[in-house]
C-alpha positions as CSV (number, residue, x, y, z in Angstrom):
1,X,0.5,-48.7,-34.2
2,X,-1.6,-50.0,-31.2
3,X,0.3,-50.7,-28.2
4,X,-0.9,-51.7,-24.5
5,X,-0.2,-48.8,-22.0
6,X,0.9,-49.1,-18.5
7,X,-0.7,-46.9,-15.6
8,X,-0.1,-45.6,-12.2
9,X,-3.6,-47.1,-11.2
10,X,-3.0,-50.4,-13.1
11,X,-6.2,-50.2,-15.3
12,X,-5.9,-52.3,-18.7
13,X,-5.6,-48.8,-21.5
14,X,-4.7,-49.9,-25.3
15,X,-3.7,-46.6,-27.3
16,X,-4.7,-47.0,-31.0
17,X,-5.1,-44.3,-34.1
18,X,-8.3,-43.4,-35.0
19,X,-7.4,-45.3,-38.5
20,X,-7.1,-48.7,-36.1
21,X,-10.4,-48.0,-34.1
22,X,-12.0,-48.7,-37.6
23,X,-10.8,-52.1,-37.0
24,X,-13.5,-52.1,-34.5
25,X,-16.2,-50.1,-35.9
26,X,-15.4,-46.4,-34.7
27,X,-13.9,-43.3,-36.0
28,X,-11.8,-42.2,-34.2
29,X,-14.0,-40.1,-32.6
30,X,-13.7,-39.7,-28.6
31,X,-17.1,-41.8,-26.6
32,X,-16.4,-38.8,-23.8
33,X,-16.4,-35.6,-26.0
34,X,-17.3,-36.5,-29.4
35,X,-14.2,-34.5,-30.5
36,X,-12.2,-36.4,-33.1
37,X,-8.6,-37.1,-32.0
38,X,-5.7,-38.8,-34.1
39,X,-4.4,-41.0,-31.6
40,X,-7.0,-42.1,-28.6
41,X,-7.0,-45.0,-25.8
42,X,-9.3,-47.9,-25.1
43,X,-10.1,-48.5,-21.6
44,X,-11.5,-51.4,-21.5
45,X,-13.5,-51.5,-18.1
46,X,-15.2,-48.5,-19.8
47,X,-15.3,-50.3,-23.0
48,X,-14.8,-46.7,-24.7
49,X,-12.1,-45.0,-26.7
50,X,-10.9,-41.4,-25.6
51,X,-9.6,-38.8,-27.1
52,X,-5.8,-37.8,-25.3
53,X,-7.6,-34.9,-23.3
54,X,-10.5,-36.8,-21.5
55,X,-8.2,-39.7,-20.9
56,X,-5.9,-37.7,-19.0
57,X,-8.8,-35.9,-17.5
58,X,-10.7,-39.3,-16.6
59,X,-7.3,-40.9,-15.5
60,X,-7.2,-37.9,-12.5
61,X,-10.5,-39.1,-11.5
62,X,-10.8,-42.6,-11.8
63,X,-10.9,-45.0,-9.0
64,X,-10.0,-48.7,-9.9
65,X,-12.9,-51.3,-8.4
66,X,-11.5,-54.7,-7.8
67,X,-15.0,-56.0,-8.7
68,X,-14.7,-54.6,-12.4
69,X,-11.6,-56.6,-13.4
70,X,-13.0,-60.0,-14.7
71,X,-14.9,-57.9,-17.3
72,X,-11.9,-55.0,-17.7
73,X,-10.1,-58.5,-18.5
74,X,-12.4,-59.9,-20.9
75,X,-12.8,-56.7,-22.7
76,X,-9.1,-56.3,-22.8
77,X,-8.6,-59.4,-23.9
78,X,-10.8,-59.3,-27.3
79,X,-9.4,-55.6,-28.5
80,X,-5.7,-57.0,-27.7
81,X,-6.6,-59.8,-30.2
82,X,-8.2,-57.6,-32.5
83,X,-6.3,-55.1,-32.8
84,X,-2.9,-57.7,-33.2
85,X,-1.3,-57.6,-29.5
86,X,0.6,-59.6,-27.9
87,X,1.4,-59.4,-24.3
88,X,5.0,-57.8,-24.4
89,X,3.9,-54.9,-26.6
């Protein structure tokens, strides 16, 4: 089941099975690798789903730009609603 996912760098992340990523049109397969993972994470200033291993990978590297969040929000923000959200969960 989807749920939102906190994080160290405060970047908006909802993780989601590769069954619920049909829900928006994909696979389950990872935008990064193109491996196919069971369970993945949408990060929403990338606007991409990743498999566990490049998430961690690109969590490591990434560097949070204050000038991304109105459109990290927004894409948040429609997948949370798709996918059945609410803000505690």
């Amino acid at each position: 089941m989807a749920k939102i996912v906190e994080n160290k760098k405060g970047f908006l992340v909802i993780e989601c099975t590769a069954v619920e990523t049909m829900k928006f049109g994909g696979i389950g397969i990872c935008d990064y690798c193109n491996e196919a993972d069971t369970t993945g994470y949408y990060i929403a200033v990338l606007n991409c789903w990743y498999c566990r291993k490049c998430y961690t990978e690109w969590m490591e590297r990434a560097i949070f730009y204050e000038e991304d969040a109105p459109i990290e929000k927004r894409n948040f923000e429609y997948y949370k609603e798709l996918l059945g959200l609410k803000d505690n969960e």
